[in-house]
C-alpha positions in Angstrom: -12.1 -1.8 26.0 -11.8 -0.8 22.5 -12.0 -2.6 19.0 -9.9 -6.2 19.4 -7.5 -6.4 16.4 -5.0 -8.5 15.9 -2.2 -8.5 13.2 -1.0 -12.0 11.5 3.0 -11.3 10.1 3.6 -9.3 13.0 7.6 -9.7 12.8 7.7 -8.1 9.2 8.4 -4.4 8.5 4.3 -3.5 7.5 4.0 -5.8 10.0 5.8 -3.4 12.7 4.2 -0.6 11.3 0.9 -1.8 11.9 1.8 -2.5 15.3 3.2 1.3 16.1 -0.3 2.6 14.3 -2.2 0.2 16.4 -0.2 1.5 19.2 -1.3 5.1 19.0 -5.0 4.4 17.6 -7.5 5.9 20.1 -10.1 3.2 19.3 -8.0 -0.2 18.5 -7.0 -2.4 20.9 -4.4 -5.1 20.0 -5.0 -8.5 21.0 -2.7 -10.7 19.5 0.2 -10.2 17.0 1.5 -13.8 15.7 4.8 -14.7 13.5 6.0 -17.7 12.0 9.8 -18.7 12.9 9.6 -15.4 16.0 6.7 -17.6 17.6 7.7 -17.0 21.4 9.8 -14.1 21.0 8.8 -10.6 23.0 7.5 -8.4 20.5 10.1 -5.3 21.4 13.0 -8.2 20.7 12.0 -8.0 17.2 10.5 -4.4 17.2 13.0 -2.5 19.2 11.0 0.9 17.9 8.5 -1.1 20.2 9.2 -1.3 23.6 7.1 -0.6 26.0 4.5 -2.9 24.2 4.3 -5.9 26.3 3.6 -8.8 24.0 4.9 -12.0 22.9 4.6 -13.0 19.3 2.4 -15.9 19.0 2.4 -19.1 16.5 0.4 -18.3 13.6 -3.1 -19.9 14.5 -6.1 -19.1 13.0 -7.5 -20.1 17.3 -4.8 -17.4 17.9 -6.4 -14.4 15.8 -10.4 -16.0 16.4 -11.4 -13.5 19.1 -10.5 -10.4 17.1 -12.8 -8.2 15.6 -10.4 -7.4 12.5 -7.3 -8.9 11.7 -4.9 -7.6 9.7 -3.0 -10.1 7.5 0.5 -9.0 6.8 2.0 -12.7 5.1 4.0 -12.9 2.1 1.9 -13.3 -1.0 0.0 -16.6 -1.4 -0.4 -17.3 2.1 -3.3 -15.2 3.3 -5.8 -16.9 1.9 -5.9 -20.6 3.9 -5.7 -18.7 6.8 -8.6 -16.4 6.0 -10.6 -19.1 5.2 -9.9 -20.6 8.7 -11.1 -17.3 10.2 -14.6 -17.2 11.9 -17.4 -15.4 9.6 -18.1 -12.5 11.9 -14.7 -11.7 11.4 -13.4 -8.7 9.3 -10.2 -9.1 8.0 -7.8 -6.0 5.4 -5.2 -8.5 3.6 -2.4 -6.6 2.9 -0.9 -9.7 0.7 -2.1 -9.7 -2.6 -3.9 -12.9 -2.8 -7.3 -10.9 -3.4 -6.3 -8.0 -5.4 -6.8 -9.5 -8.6 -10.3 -10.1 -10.4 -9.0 -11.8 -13.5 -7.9 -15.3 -12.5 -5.8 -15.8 -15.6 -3.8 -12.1 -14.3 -3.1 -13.9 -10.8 -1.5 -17.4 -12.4 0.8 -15.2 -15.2 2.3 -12.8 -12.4 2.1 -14.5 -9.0 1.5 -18.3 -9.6 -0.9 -21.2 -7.8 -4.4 -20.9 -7.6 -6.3 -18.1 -7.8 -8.2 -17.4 -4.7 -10.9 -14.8 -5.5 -11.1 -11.5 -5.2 -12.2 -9.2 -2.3 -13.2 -5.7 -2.2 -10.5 -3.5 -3.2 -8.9 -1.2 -0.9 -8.3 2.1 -2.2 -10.7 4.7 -1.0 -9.3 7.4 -2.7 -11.0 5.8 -6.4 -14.7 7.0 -6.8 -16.9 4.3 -5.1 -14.5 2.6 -3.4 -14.9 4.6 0.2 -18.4 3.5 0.2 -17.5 -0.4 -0.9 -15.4 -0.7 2.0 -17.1 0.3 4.9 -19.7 -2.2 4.2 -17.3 -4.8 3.2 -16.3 -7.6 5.8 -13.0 -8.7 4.0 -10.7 -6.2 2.4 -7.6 -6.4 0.0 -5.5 -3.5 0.4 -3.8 -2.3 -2.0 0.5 -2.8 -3.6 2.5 -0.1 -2.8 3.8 0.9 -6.1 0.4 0.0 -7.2 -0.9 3.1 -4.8 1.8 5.8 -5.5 1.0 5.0 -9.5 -3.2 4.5 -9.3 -3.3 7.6 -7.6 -1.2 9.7 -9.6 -2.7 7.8 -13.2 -6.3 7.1 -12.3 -8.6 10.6 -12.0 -6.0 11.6 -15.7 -8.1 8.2 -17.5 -11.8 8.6 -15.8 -11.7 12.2 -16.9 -9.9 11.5 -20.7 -7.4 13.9 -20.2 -4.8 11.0 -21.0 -4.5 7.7 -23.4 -5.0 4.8 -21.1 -2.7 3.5 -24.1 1.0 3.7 -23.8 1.6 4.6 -19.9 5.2 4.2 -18.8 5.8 4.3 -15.2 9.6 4.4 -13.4 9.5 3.9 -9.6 11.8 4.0 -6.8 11.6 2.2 -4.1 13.5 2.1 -0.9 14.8 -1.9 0.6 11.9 -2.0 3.2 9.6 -2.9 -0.1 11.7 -6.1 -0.5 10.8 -7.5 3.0 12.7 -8.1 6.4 14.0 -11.9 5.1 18.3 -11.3 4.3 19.0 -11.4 1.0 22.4 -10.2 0.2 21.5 -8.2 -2.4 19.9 -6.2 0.4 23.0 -5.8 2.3 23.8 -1.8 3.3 27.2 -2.8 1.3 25.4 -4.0 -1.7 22.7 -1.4 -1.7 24.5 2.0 -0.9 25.5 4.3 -3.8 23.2 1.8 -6.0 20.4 2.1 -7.6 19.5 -0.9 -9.4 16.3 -2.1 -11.4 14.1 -5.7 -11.1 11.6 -7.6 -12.4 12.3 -5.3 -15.0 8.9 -5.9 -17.7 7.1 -8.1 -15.3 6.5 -6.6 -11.9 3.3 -8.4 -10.4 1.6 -5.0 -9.4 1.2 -3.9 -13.6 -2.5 -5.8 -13.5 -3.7 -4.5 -10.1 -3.0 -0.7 -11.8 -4.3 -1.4 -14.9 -7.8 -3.2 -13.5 -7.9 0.4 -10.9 -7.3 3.3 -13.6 -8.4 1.6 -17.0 -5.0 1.8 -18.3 -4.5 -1.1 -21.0 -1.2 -0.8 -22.1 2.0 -0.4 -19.4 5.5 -0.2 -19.3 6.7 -0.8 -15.4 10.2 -0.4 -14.4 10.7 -1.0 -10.8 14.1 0.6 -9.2 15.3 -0.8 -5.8 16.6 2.7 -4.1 19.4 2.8 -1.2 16.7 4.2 1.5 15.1 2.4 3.9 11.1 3.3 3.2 9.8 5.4 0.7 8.4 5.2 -3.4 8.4 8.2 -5.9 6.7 6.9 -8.6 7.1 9.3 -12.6 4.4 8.4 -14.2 3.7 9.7 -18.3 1.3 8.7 -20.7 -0.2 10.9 -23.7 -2.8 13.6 -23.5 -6.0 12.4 -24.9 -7.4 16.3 -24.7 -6.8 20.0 -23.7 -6.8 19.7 -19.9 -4.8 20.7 -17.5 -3.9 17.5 -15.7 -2.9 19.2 -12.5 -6.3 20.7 -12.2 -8.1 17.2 -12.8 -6.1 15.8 -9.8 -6.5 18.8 -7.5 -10.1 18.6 -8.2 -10.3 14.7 -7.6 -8.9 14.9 -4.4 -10.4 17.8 -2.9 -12.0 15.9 -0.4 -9.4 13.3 0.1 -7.5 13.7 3.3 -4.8 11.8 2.4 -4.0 13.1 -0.6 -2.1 16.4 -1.4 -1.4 17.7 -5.1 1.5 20.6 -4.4 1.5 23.6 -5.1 2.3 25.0 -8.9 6.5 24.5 -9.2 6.6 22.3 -6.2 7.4 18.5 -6.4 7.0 15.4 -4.0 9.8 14.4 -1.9 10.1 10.9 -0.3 11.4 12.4 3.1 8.4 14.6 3.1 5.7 11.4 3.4 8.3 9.4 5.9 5.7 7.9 8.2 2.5 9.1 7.3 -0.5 8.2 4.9 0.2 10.8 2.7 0.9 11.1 -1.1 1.8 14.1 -2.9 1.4 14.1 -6.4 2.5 17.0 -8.7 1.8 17.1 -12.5 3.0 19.0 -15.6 3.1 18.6 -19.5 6.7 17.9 -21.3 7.4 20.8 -23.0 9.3 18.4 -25.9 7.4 15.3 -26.0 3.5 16.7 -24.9 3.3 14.0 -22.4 1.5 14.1 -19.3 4.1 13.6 -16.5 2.7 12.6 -12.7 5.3 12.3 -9.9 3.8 11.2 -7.1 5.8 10.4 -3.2 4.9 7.8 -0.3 6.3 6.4 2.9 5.3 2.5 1.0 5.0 1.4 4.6 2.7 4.1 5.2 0.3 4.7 2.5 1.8 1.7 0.4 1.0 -0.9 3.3 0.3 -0.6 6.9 -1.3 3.3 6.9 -3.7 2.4 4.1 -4.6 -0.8 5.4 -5.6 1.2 8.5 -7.6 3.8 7.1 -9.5 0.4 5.1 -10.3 -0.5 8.6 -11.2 2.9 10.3 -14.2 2.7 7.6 -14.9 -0.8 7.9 -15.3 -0.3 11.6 -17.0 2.9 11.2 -14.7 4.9 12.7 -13.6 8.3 11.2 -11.4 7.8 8.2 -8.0 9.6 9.7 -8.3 8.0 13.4 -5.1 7.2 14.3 -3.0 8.6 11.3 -0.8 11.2 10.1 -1.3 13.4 7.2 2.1 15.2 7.7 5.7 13.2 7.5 9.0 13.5 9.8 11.8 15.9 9.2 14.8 15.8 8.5 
């Protein structure tokens, strides 16, 4: 018998993806996977990608999730908290909701609403110190997935001064699977194909999370919605604060990251190239017109955006090795 994990919001897309990954982990065991209106469903009838798994969803109960060692919380945002709460204290628990992402109160009520329910350790072991934080940490808030492809590409650049943590502009793509499984006809393959369309255009509810992980203070976000199913490439520019080569200082920040790939010198990151893995591949360069630093940076946002990460917070949590049960390489074609 291995490590009893259990995954709350099993019938959403991270929610599937957590499942497959738990699947083929050589140390996780799943014992319960619980939905809301799927309650009583078999799992395969919601996951086809599934089958073979031999499971029915179960109501969502904290008695339901109690014998776990983990749980993974895959709910919409504002709803992970109560039932953490209602969680027994020996229990560890990686949120992928954002409920605990935040530490300024006054950030959570501007860009998500309600109460503010505290902040947990933040997961992203890629930033310096962070590795360490979670594997002695009992609850876990993993990361936003455009907040990952952008921290990651952004902050080594600020710690090391080689850019203005003023004035960072950010465009990201990002394919429908970001927007959640509920239909919304905007959604539609009719709507979406041959589209690409921007939102929350000026107020996307990840901007704090990236500024309180790279130091930036000043950010213009521009989400695009992208007609793919999974994937984010995220162009991020902001001004050179120095003489540095900012490919070097990202290469050399994540030398020892295994998750993490800076490309090769004329090479740039591809969506297709991260579909499901935990990579992100960054590239870098300096605007030969305008001087700024330029970052693109690639993820499968199901992967490393959401249910890869919020495995790799639990590998070290658990103190398992850090890549157990996860790809470094994508699919192709």
């Amino acid at each position: 018998m291995g490590i009893r994990v259990a995954v709350a919001g099993a019938s959403g897309y991270a929610g599937g993806e957590l499942l497959r990954l738990i699947a083929g982990h050589p140390e996780l065991d799943l014992v319960a996977a619980t939905a809301h209106s799927q309650a009583g469903v078999p799992l395969s009838t919601v996951h086809p990608q599934l089958t073979g798994l031999d499971l029915m969803l179960s109501a969502t109960d904290p008695a339901a999730l109690a014998d776990a060692d983990l749980v993974f919380l895959a709910l919409p945002h504002g709803q992970s908290a109560a039932l953490a709460a209602q969680l027994p204290a020996g229990v560890k628990v990686v949120d992928l909701g954002a409920d605990h992402r935040l530490n300024d109160a006054d950030a959570w009520v501007r860009y998500y609403g309600g109460e503010h329910a505290g902040a947990w350790t933040y997961g992203l072991p890629e930033l310096p110190g962070q590795r360490g934080a979670i594997a002695i940490a009992n609850k876990v808030a993993a990361t936003g997935c455009y907040a990952v492809s952008t921290i990651l590409a952004l902050a080594p650049l600020i710690a090391a001064g080689a850019v203005s943590p003023d004035d960072v502009v950010v465009v990201a793509a990002s394919g429908t699977s970001g927007a959640g499984k509920a239909p919304k006809v905007h959604l539609l393959g009719s709507e979406v194909m041959g589209d690409l369309s921007p939102y929350k255009v000026g107020a996307h509810q990840h901007v704090p999370e990236i500024k309180q992980a790279t130091g930036a203070r000043s950010m213009s976000f521009t989400p695009v919605l992208a007609p793919m199913p999974r994937g984010i490439l995220a162009t991020v520019t902001a001004r050179p604060a120095g003489n540095v080569d900012p490919r070097q200082v990202l290469a050399e920040a994540y030398a020892d990251a295994p998750f993490v790939h800076v490309l090769p010198q004329g090479a740039w990151p591809h969506t297709a190239a991260t579909l499901g893995s935990n990579a992100c591949h960054l590239q870098a360069t300096v605007d030969i017109d305008s001087g700024r630093v330029i970052v693109t940076s690639a993820i499968d946002n199901l992967g490393k955006g959401a249910a890869g990460q919020a495995v790799q917070c639990a590998n070290l949590m658990l103190g398992l090795p850090e890549t157990a049960g996860l790809s470094t390489f994508g699919m192709a074609p």
